[in-house]
Backbone as a chain_set.jsonl record, in Angstrom:
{"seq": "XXXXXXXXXXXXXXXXXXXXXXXXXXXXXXXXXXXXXXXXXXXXXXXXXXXXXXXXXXXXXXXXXXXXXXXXXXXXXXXXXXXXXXXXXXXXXXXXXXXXXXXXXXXXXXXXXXXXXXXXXXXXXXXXXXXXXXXXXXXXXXXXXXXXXXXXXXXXXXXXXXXXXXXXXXXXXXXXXXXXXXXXXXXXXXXXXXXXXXXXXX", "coords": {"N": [[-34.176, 2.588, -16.557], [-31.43, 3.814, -15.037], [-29.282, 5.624, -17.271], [-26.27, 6.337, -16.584], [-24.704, 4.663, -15.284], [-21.682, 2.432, -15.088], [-21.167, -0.243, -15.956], [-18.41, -1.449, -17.389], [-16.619, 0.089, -16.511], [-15.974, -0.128, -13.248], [-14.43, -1.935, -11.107], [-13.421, -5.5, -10.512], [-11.175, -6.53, -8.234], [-9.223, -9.586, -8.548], [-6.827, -10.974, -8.098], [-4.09, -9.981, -6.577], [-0.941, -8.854, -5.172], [1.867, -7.9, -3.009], [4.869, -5.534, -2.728], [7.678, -5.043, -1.216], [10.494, -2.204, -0.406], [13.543, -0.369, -0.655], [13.378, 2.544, 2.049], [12.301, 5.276, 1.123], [12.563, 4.992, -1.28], [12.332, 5.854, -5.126], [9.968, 5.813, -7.66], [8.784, 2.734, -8.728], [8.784, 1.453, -11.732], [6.074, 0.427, -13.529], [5.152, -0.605, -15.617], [3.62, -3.341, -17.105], [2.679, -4.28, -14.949], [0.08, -5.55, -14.697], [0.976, -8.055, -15.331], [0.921, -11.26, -14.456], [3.718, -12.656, -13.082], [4.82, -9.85, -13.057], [7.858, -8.09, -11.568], [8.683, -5.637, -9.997], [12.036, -3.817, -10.519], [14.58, -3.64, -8.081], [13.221, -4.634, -5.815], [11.03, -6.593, -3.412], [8.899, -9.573, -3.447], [6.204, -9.893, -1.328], [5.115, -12.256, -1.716], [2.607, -15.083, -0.29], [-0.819, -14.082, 0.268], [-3.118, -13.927, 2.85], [-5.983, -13.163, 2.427], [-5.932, -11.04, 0.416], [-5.467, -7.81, 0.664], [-6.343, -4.755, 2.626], [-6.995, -1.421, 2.738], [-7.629, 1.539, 4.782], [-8.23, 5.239, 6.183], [-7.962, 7.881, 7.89], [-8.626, 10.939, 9.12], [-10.398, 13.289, 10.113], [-12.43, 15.764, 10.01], [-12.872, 18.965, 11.993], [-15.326, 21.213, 13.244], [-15.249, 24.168, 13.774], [-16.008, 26.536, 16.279], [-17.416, 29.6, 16.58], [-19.116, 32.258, 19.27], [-20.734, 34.102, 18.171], [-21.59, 33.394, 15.397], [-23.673, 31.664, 14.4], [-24.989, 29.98, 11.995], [-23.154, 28.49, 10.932], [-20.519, 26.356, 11.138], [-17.48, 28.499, 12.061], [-14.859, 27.978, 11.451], [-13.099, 24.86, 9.749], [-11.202, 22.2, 11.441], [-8.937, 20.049, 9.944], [-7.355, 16.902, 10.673], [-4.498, 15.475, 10.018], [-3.895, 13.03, 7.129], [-3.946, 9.611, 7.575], [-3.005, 6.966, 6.144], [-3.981, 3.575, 6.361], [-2.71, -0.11, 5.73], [-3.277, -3.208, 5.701], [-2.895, -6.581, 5.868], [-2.174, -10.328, 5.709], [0.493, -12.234, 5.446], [2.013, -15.252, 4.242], [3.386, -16.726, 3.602], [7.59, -17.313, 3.805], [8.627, -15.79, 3.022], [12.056, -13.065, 1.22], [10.612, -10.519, 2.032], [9.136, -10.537, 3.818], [10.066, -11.787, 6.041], [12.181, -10.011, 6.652], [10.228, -7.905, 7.241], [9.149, -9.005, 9.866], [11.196, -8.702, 11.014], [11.448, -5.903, 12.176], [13.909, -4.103, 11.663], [15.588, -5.766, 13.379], [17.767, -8.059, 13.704], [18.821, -11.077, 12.105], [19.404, -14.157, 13.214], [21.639, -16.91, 12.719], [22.305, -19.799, 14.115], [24.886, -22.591, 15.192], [23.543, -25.106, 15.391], [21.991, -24.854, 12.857], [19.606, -23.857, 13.316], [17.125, -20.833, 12.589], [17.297, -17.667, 14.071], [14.715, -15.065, 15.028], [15.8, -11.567, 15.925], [13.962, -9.467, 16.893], [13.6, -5.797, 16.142], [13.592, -2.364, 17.047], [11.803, -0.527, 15.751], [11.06, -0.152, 11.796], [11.318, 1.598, 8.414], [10.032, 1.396, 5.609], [9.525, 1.084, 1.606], [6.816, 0.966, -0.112], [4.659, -1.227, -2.985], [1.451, -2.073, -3.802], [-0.231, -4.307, -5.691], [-3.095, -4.856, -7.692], [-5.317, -6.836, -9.685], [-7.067, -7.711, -12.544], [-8.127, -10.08, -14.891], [-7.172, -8.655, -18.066], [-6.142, -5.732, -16.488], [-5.119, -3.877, -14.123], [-4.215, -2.251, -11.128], [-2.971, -0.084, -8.511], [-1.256, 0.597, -5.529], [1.099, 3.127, -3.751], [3.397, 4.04, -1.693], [6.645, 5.7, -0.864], [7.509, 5.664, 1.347], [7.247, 3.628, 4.506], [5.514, 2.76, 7.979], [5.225, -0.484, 10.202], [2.62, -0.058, 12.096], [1.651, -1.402, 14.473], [3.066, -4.264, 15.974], [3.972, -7.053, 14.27], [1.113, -9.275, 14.069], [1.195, -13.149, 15.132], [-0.683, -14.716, 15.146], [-3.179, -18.076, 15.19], [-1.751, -21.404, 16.246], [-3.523, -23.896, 15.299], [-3.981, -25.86, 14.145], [-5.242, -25.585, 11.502], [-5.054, -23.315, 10.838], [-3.812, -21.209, 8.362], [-0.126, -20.198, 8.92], [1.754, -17.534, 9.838], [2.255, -13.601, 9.836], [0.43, -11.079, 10.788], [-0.244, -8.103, 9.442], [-0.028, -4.597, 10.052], [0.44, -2.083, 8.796], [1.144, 1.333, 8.78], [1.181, 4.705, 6.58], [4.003, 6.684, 6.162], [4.684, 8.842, 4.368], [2.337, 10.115, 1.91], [0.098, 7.84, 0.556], [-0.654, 6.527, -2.599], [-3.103, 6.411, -5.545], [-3.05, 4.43, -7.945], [-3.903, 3.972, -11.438], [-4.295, 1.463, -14.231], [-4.374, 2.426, -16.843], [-5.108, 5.721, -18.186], [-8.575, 6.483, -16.998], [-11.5, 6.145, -18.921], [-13.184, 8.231, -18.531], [-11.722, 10.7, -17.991], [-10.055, 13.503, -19.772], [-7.083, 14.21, -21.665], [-6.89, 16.855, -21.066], [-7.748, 17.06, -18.721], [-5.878, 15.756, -16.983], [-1.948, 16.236, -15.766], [0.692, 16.037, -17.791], [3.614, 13.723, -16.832], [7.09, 13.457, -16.168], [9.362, 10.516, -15.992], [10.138, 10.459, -13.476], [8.207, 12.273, -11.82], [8.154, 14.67, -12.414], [6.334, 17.442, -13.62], [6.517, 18.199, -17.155], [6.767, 20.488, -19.306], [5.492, 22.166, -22.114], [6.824, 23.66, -25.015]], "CA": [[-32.977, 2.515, -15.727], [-30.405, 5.104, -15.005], [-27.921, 5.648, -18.14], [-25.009, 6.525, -15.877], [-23.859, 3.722, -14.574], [-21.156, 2.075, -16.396], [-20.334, -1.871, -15.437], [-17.033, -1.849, -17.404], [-15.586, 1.17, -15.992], [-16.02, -0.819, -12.382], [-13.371, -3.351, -11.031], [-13.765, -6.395, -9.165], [-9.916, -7.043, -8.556], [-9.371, -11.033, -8.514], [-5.345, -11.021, -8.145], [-3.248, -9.115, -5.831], [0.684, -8.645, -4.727], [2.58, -6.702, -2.398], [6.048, -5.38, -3.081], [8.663, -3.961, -0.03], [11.519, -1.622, -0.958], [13.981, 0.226, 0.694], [12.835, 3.403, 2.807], [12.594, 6.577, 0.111], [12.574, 4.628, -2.808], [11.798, 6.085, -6.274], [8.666, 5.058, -8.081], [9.14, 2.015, -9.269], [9.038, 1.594, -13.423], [4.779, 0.138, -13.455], [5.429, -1.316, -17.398], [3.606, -5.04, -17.316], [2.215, -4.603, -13.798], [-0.862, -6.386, -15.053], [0.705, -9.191, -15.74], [1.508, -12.563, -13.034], [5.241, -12.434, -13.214], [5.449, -8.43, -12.755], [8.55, -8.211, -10.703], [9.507, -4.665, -9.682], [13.458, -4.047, -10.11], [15.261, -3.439, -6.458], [11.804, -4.669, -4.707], [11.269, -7.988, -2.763], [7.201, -9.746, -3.312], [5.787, -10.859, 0.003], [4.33, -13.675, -1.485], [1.081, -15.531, -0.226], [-1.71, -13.336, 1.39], [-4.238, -15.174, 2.621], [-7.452, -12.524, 2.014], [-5.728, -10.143, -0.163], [-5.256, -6.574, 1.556], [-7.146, -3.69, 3.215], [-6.902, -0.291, 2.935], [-8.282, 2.601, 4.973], [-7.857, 6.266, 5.708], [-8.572, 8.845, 9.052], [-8.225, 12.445, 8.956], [-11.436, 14.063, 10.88], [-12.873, 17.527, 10.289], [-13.693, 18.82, 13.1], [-15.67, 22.162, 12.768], [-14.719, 25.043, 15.005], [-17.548, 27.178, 16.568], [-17.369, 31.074, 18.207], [-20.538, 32.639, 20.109], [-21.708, 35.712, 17.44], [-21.764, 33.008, 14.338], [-24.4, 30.761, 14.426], [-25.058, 30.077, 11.071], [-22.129, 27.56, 10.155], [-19.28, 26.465, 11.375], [-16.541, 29.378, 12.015], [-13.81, 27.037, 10.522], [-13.176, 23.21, 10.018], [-9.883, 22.259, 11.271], [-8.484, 18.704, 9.755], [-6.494, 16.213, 11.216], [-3.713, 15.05, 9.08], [-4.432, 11.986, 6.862], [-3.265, 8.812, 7.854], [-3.501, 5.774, 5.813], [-3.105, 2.084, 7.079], [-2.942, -1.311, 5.001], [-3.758, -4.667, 6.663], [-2.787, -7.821, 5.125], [-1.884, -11.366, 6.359], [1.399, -12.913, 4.699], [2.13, -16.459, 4.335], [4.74, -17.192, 2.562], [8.52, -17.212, 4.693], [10.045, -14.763, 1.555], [12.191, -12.471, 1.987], [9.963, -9.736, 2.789], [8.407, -11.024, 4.952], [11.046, -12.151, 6.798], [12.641, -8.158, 6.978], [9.37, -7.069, 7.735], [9.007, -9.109, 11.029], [12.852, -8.415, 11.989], [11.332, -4.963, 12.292], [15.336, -3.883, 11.739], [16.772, -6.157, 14.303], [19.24, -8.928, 13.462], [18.43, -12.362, 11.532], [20.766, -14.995, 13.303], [22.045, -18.349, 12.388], [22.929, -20.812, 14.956], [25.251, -23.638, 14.546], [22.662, -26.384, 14.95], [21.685, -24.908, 11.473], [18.249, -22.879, 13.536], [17.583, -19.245, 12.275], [16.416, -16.928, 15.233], [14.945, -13.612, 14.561], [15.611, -11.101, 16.473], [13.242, -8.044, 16.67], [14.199, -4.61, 16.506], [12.128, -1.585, 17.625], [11.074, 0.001, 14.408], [12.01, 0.323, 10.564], [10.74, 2.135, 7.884], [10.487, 1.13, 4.484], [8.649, 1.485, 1.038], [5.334, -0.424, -0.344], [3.961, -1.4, -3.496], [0.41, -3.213, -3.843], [-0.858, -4.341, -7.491], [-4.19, -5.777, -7.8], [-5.689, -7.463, -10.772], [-8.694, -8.215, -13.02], [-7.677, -9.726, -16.439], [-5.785, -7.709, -18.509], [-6.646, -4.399, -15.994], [-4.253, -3.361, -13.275], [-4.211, -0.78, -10.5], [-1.767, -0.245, -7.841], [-1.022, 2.052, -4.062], [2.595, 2.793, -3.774], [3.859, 4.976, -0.788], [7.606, 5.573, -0.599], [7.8, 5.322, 3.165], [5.488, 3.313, 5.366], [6.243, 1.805, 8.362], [4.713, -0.815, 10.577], [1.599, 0.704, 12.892], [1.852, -2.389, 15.061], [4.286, -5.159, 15.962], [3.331, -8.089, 13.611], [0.65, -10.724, 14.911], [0.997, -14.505, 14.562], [-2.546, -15.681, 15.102], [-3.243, -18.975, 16.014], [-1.535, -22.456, 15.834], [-4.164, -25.063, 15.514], [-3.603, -26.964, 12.897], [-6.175, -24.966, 10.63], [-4.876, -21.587, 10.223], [-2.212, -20.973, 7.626], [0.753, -19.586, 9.428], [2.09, -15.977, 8.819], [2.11, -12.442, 10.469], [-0.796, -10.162, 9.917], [0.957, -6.46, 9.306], [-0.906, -3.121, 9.868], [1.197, -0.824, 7.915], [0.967, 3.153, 8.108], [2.159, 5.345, 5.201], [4.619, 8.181, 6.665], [4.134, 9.841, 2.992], [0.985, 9.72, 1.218], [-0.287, 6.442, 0.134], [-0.963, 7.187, -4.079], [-3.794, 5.408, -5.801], [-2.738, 4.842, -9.712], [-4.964, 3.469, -12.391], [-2.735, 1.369, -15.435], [-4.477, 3.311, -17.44], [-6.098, 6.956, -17.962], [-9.671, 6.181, -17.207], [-12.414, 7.374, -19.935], [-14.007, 9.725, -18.094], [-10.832, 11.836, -18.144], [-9.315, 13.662, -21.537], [-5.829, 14.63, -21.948], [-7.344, 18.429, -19.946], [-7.777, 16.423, -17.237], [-4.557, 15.155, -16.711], [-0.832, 17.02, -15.801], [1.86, 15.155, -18.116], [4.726, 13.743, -16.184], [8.507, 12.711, -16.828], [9.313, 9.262, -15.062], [9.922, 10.91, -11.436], [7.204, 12.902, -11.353], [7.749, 16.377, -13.148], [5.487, 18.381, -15.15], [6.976, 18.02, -18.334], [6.727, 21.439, -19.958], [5.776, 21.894, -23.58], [6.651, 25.226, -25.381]], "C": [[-32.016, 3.648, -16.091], [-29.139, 4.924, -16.489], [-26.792, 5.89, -17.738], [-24.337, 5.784, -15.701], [-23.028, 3.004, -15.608], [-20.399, 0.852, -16.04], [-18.818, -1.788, -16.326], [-16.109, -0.89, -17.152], [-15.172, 0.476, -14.041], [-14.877, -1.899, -12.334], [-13.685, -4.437, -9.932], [-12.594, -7.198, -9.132], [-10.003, -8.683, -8.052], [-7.745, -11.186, -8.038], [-4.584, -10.281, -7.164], [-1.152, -9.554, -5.185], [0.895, -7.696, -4.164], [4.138, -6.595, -2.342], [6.935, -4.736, -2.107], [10.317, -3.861, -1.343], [12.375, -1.182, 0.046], [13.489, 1.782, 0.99], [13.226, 4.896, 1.282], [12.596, 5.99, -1.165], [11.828, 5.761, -4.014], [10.595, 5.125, -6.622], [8.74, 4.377, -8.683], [8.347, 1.793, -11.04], [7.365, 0.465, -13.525], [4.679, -1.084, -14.456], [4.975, -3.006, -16.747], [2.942, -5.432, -15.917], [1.022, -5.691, -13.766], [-0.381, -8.03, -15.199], [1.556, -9.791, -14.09], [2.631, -12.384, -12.386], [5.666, -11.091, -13.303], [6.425, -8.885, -11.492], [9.748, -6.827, -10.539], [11.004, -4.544, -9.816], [14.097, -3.26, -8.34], [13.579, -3.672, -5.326], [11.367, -6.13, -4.438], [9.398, -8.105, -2.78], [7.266, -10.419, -2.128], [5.173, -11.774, -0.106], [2.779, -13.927, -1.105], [0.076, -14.299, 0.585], [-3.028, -13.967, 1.334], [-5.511, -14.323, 2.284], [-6.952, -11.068, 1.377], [-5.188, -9.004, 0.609], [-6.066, -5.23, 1.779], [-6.43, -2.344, 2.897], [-8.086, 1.278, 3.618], [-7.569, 4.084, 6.039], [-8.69, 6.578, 7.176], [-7.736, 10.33, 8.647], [-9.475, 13.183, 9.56], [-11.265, 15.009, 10.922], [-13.486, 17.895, 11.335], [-13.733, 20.686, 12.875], [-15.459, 23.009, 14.31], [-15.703, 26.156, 14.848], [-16.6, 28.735, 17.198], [-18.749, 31.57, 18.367], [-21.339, 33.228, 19.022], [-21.443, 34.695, 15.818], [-22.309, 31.543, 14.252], [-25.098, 29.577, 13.255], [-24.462, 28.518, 10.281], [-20.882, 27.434, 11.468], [-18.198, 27.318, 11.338], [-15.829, 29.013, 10.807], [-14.07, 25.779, 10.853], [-11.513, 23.369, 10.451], [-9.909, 20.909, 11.482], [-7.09, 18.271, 10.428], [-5.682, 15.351, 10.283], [-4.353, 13.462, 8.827], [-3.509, 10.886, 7.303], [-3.618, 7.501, 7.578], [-2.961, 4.486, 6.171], [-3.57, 1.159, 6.282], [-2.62, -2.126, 6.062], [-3.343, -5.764, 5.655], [-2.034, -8.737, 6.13], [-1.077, -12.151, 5.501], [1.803, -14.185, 5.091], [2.849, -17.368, 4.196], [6.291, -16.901, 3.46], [9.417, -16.395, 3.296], [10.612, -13.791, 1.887], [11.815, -10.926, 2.764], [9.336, -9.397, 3.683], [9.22, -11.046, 5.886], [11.615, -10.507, 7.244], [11.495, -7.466, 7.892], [9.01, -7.69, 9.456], [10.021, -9.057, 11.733], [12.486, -7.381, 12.343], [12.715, -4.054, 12.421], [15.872, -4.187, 12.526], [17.746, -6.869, 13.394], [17.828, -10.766, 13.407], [19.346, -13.753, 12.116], [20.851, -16.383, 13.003], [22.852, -19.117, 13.421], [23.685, -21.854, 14.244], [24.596, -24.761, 14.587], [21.593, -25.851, 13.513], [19.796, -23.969, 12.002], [18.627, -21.446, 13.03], [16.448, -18.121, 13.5], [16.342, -15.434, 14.844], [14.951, -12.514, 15.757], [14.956, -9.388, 16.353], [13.918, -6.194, 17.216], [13.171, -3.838, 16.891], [11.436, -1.064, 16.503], [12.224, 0.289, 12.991], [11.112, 1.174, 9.107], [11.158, 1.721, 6.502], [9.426, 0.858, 2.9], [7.657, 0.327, 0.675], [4.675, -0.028, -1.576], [2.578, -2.111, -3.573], [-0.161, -3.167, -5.322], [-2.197, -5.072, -6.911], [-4.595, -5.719, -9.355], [-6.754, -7.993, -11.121], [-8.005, -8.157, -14.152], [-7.074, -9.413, -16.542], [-5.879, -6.272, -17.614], [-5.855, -4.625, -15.029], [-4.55, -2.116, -12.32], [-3.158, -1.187, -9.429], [-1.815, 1.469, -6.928], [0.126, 2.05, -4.091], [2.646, 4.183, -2.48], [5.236, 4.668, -0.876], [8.257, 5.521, 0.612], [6.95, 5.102, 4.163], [7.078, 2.602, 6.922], [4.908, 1.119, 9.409], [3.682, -0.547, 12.069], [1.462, 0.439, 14.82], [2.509, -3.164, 15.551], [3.247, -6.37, 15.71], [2.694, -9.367, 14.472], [0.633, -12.245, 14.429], [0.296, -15.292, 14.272], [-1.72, -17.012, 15.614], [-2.522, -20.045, 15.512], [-2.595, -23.201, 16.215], [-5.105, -25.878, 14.816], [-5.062, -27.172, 11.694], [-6.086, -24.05, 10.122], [-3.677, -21.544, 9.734], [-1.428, -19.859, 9.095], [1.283, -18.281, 8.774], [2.021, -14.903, 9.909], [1.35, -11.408, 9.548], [-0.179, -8.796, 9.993], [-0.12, -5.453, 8.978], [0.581, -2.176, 9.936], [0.647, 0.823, 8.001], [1.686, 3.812, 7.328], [2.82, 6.384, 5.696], [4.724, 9.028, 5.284], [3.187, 9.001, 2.251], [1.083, 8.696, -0.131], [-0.888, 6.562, -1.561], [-1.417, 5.934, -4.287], [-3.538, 5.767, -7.202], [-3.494, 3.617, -10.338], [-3.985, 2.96, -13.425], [-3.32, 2.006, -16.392], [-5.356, 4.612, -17.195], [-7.565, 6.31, -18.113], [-10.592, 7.223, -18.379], [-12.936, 7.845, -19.816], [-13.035, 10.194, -18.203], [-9.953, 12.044, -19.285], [-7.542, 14.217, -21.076], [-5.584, 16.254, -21.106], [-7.065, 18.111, -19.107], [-6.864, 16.502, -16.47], [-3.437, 16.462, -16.532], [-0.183, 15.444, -16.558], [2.868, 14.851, -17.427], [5.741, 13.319, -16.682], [8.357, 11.248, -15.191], [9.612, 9.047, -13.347], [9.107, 11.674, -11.009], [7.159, 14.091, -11.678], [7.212, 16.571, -14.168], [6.266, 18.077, -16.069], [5.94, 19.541, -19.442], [6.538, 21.676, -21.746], [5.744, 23.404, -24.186], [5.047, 25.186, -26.053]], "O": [[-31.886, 4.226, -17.171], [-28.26, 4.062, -16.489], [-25.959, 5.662, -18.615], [-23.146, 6.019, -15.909], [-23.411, 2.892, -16.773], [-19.184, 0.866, -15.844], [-17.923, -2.22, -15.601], [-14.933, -0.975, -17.507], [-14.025, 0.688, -13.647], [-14.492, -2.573, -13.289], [-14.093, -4.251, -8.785], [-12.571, -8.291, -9.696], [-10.838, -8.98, -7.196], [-7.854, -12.021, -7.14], [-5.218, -9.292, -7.534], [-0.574, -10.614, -4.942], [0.382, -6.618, -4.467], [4.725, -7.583, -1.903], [6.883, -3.518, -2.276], [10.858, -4.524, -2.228], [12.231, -1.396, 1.249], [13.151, 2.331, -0.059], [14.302, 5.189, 0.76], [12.639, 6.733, -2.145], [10.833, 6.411, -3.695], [10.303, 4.05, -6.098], [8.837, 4.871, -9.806], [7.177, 2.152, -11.176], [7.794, -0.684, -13.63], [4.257, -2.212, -14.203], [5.746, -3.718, -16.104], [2.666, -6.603, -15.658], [1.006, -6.587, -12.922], [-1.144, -8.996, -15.184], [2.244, -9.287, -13.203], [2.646, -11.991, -11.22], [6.847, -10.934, -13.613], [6.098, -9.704, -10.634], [10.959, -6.8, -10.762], [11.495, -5.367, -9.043], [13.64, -2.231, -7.842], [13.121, -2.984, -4.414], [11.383, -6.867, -5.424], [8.656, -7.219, -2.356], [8.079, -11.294, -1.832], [4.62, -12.342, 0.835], [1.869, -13.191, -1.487], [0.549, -13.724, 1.566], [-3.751, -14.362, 0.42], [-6.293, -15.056, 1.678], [-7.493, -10.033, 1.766], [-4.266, -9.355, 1.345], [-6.402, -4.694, 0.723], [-5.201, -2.345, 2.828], [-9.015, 1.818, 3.016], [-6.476, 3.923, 6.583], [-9.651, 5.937, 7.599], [-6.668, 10.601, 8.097], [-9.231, 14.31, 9.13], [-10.346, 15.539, 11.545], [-14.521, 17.347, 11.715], [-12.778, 21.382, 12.527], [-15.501, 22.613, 15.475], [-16.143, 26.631, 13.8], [-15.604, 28.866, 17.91], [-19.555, 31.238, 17.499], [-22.526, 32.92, 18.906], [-21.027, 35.442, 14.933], [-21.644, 30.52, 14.087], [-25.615, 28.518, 13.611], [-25.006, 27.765, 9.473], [-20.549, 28.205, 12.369], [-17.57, 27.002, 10.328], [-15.964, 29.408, 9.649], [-14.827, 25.382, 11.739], [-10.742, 24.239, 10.046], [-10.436, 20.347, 12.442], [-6.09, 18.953, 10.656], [-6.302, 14.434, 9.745], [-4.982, 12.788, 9.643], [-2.315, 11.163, 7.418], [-4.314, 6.828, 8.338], [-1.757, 4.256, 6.285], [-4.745, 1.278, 5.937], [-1.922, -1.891, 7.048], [-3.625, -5.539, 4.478], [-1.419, -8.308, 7.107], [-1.708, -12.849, 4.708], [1.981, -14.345, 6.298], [2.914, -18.534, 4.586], [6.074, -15.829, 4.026], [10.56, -16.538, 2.861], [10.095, -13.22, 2.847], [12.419, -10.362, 3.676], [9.032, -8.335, 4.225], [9.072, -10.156, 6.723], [11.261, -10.036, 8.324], [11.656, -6.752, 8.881], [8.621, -6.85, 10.267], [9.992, -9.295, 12.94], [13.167, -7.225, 13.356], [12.668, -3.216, 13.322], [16.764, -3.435, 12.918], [18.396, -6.327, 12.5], [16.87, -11.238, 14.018], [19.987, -14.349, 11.251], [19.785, -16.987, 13.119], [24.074, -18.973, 13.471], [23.451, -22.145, 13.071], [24.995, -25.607, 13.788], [20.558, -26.46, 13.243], [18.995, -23.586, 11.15], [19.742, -20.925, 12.977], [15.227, -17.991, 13.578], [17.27, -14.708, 14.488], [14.037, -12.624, 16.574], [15.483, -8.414, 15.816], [14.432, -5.717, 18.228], [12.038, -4.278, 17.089], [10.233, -1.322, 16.481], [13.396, 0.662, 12.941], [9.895, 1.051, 9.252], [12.342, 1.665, 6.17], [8.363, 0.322, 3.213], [7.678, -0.85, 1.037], [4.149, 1.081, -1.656], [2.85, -3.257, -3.213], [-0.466, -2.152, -5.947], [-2.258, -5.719, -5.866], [-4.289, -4.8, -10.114], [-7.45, -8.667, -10.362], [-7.437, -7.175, -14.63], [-6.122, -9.413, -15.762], [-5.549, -5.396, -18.413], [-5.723, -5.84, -14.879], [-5.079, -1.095, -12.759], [-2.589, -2.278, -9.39], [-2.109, 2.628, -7.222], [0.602, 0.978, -4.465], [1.889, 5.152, -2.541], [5.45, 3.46, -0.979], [9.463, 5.343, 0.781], [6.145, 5.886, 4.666], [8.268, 2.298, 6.995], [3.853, 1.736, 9.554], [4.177, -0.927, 13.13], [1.318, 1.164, 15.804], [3.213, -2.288, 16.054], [2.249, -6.697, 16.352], [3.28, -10.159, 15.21], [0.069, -12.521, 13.37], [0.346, -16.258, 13.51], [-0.597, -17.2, 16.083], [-2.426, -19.993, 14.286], [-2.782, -23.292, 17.429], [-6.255, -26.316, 14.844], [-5.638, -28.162, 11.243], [-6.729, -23.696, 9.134], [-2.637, -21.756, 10.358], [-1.978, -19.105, 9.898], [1.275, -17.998, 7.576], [1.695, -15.343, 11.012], [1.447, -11.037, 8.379], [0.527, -8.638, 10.989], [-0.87, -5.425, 8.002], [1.376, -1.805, 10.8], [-0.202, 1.304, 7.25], [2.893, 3.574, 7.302], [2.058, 7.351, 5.71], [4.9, 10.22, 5.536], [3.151, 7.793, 2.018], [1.704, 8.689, -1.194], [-2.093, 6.78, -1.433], [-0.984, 4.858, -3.875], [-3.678, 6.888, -7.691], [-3.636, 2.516, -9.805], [-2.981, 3.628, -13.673], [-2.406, 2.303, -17.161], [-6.163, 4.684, -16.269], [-7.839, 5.686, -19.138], [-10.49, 8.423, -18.634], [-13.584, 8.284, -20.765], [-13.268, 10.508, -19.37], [-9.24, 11.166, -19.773], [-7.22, 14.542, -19.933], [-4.521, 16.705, -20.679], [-6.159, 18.639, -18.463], [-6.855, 17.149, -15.422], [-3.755, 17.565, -16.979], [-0.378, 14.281, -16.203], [3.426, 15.917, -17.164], [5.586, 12.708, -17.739], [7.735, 11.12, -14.136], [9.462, 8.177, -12.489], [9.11, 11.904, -9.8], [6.184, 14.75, -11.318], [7.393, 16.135, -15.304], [7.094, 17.335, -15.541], [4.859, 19.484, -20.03], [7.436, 21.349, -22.522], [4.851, 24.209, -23.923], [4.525, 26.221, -26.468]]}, "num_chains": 1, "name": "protein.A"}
């Protein structure tokens, strides 16, 4: 059998959370993400999801031809990337709740009802943790907004209640590891300070 393969470098996340912020946020402080009770500071958890969350990615090369070069492709010319998360929330928290106002207005009647009213679009940031054990990873985009206008699915009196949310990232969707994996040495890597700069060493 192949010596390559390496079962505990592999994850089979068991756990997951998703975190809303406000639109541009900074990168939120990671420290403890692994654990249950991680709770971002200035960032609201959406609570239940009933099958965890999706992620996938379009950008199509599309190869560009002229007559006298037969050979290959002239050029490729790509189509910007554009990543979208899927998930189905369950829970009435308040992220949830923001995220299907789509920035309208939340109102309170005096017979004590709360009516939401939908706005046209809002934009705003996204953590996702997932979990195995003590092991952690996590997508964070600082400005997503919703792709869609949130669906309710069905009432009938079997299907948890909730709005399913297809999210697109308007800046790129970052995949972070809680730690440096051991295929990569200290070469590998750029050092950063806690917003994201090189960190220079004479």
């Amino acid at each position: 059998m192949s010596t390559n393969a390496s079962p505990e470098s592999a994850f089979l996340w068991l756990d997951c959370d998703a975190y809303r912020g406000v639109a541009g946020a900074q990168r939120p402080d990671l420290t403890g993400m692994e654990d249950e009770d991680f709770a971002p500071a200035g960032f609201d958890a959406f609570g239940g999801m009933e099958t965890g969350f999706s992620i996938s990615a379009e950008g199509a090369a599309t190869p560009k031809q002229v007559m006298n070069h037969r050979d290959a492709p002239y050029k490729v010319g790509r189509a910007p990337r554009v990543s979208t998360i899927t998930f189905k929330n369950v829970d009435t928290s308040k992220a949830y709740l923001d995220t299907i106002t789509e920035g309208g207005e939340i109102l309170e009647f005096p017979d004590g009802t709360v009516e939401i009213r939908r706005g046209n679009s809002e934009e705003f940031s996204l953590l996702l943790v997932a979990r195995e054990g003590d092991k952690a990873g996590a997508y964070w985009s600082p400005r997503v907004t919703l792709s869609t206008p949130p669906a309710e699915g069905a009432v009938d009196g079997d299907t948890l209640a909730g709005s399913e949310f297809s999210i697109v990232a308007l800046e790129p969707l970052r995949k972070i590891f809680g730690e440096r994996p051991a295929a990569l040495t200290t070469a590998d890597v750029v050092k950063v300070s806690a917003d994201g700069t090189p960190i220079v060493t004479p």
